[in-house]
N, C-alpha and C positions, 0 to 999 in steps of 0.2 A: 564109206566115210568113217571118220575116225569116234566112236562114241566118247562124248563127254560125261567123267563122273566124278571128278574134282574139280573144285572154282575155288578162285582167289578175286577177292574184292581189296584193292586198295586205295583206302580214304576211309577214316569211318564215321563222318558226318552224315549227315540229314541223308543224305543221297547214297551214298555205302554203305551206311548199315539198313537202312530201309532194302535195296537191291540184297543185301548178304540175307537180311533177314526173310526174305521170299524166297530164295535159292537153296536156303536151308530145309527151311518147311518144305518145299517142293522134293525134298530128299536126297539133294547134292550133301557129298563132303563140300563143307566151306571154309574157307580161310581168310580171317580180314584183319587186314593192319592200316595201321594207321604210324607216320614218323613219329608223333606225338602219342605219349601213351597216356595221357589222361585224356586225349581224345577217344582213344581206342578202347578204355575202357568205359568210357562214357557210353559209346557206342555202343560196345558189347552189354552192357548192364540196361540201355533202352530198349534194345531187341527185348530181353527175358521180359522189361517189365511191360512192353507193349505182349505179349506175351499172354501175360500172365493176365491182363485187362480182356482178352479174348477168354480165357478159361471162365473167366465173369460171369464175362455175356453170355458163356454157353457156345461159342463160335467155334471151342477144339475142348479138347477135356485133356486132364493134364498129363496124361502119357504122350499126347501129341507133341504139347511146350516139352518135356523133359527129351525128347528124341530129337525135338527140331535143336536145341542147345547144346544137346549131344552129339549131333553133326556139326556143329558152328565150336570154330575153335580161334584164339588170338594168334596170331603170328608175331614171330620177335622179331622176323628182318624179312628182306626181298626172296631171300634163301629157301624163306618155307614155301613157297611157289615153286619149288622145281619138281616136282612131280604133279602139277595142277593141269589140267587140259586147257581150262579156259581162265584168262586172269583178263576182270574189270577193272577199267582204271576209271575212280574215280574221286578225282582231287580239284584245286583251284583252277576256275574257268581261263589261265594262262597258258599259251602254247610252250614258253620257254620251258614251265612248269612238267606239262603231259611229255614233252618233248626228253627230259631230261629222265623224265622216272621210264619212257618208254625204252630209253636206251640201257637201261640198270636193268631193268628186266628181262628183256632181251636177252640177254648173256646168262638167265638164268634158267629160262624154260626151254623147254626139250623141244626140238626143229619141229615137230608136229603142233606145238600147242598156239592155242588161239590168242591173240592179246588183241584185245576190245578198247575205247575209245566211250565213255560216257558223257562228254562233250556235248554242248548245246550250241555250239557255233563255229569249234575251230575245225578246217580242213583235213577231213582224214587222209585225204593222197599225201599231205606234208607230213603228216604225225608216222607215216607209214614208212615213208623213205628214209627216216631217220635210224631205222631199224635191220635187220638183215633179214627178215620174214616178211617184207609186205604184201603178198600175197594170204596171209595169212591174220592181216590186218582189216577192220572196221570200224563204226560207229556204232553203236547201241546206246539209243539213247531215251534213259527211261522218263518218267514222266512222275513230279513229285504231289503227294506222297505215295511212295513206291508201294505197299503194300496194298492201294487203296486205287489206284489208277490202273487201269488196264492197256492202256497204251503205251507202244516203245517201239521210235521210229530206231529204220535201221538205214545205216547209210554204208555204200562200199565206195571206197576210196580207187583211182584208176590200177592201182595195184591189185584190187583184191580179187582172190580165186573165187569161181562161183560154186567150189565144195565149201569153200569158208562161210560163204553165204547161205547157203544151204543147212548147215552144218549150225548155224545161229539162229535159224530162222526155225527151224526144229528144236532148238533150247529155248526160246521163248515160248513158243506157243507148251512145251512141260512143264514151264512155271506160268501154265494159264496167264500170258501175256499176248494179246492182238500186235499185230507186226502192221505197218506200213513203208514200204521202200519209197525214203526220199532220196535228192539229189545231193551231193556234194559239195553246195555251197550255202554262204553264210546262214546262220538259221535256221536249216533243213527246214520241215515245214510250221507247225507248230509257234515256232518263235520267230520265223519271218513274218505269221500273222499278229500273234501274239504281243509281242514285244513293243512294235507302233501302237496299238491300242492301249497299253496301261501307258506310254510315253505320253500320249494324248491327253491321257486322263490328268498325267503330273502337270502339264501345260494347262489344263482347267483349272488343277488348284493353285500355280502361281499367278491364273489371273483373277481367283478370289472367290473359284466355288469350292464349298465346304465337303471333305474328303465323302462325310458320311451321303450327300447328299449325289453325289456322284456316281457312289455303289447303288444306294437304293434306287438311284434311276436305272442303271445298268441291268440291274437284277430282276425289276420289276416293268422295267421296258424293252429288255431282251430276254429276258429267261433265264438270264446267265444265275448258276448256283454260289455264285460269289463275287463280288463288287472287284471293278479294275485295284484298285487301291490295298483292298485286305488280299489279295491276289499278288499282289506287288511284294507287300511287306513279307510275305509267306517265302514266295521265290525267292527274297533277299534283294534289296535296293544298289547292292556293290555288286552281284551276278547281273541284278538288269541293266543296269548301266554299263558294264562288261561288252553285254551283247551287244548292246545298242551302239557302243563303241565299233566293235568288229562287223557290222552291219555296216554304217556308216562308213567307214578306212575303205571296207572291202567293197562295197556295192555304189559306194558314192554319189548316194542320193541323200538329199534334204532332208526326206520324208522320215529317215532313221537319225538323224541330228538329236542328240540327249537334251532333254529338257533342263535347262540351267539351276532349276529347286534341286533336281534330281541329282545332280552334281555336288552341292552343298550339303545336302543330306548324306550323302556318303562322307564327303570329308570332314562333314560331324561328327560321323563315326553312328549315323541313326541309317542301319542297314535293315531295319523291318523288325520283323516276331522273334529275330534270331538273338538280337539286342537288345529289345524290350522296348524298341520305338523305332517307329519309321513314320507313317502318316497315324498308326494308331498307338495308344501305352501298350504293352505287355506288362 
């Protein structure tokens, strides 16, 4: 199998640069772009300063931060991926979206190299077929926040080689991430559970129980380390509703049907912590 020792992450939100910023530290060459460069640099500049909050703590001491940034570089176009082994995509939870940067990319990486899928619900056998490698395609799909969760389900699309599988499942576990093989449909697993339970929780608060009181049962009568609701706001209220969409379309049950607040709440433009409001202020 072919070793990986360049990665490209594209997207540099929440979710790309959290994933760039582990892939770094773990001692990949990284490379992360974003279409938007004031995302990109946002992103890039979150990294250092998350960073640099570890040096704090005592958690790395700062020759660690100066090398892990010193492998972590910005990309100005798709272009600087062409010598990358492994390129993550991770952009808007839209198929047309993954679909379209899958094909741009494609044409730029070398027939060996890997291109990944950080998708929380759309089809890797389709994201695959759009390309001329799908054998050489996946899922990986990490779990937010990246630096701080250990888990990242992997998914192979009917396409995909089982050296490709292999081949990722061996990259995960060097950036000290636990692997689980799910299935290839809506959800993988995770958010096939996931997803209907914070949906539930929005259906209790539009029929008039109070968000906070919601969590604190949640937390304090299951254990859970954080309330359906502050859970919701964090993953973003336009990705949950997203999913629960392509749950819903694809799987065609009820039981994934969007809560109607949840709806509203997006087209108010109140997508959670990312915004500064969703069921809580930021």
């Amino acid at each position: 199998m072919k070793e990986i020792k360049s990665v490209g992450v594209v997207g540099a939100g929440q979710m790309g640069a959290g994933i760039a910023q582990v892939i770094a530290t773990a001692g990949y060459k990284t490379v992360l772009y974003d279409t938007n460069p004031q995302a990109l640099e946002k992103g890039h500049t979150g990294i250092d300063a998350r960073l640099a909050k570890a040096v704090e703590k005592g958690t790395i001491d700062a020759s660690q931060r100066a090398a892990t940034m010193g492998r972590l570089s910005k990309g100005s176009s798709l272009k600087d991926f062409a010598t990358c082994d492994l390129v993550i995509e991770a952009v808007i939870e839209q198929f047309e979206a993954k679909a379209a940067l899958f094909q741009e990319i494609d044409k730029v990486l070398a027939p060996s190299a890997l291109l990944v899928s950080n998708t929380s619900s759309i089809s890797i056998t389709r994201l695959a077929a759009v390309t001329s490698r799908p054998q050489h395609v996946m899922g990986v799909h990490f779990m937010n926040p990246v630096p701080v969760m250990k888990l990242v389900e992997l998914i192979k699309g009917l396409q995909t080689g089982e050296d490709t599988y292999q081949m990722v499942q061996a990259f995960c576990a060097s950036i000290q991430k636990t692997t689980v093989l799910a299935i290839d449909a809506p959800g993988f697993v995770v958010n096939r559970i996931l997803c209907p339970m914070l949906n539930e929780a929005i259906f209790l608060v539009q029929e008039g129980v109070k968000p906070e009181d919601i969590d604190t049962a949640m937390k304090l009568g299951t254990n859970q380390p954080m309330g359906p609701l502050t859970l919701a706001d964090f993953v973003g209220l336009d990705t949950l509703l997203y999913i629960l969409q392509v749950l819903h379309r694809e799987l065609g049950e009820d039981k994934y049907r969007p809560c109607p607040l949840l709806i509203k709440y997006v087209e108010a433009g109140w997508y959670g912590k990312k915004s500064g409001r969703g069921f809580y202020s930021y």
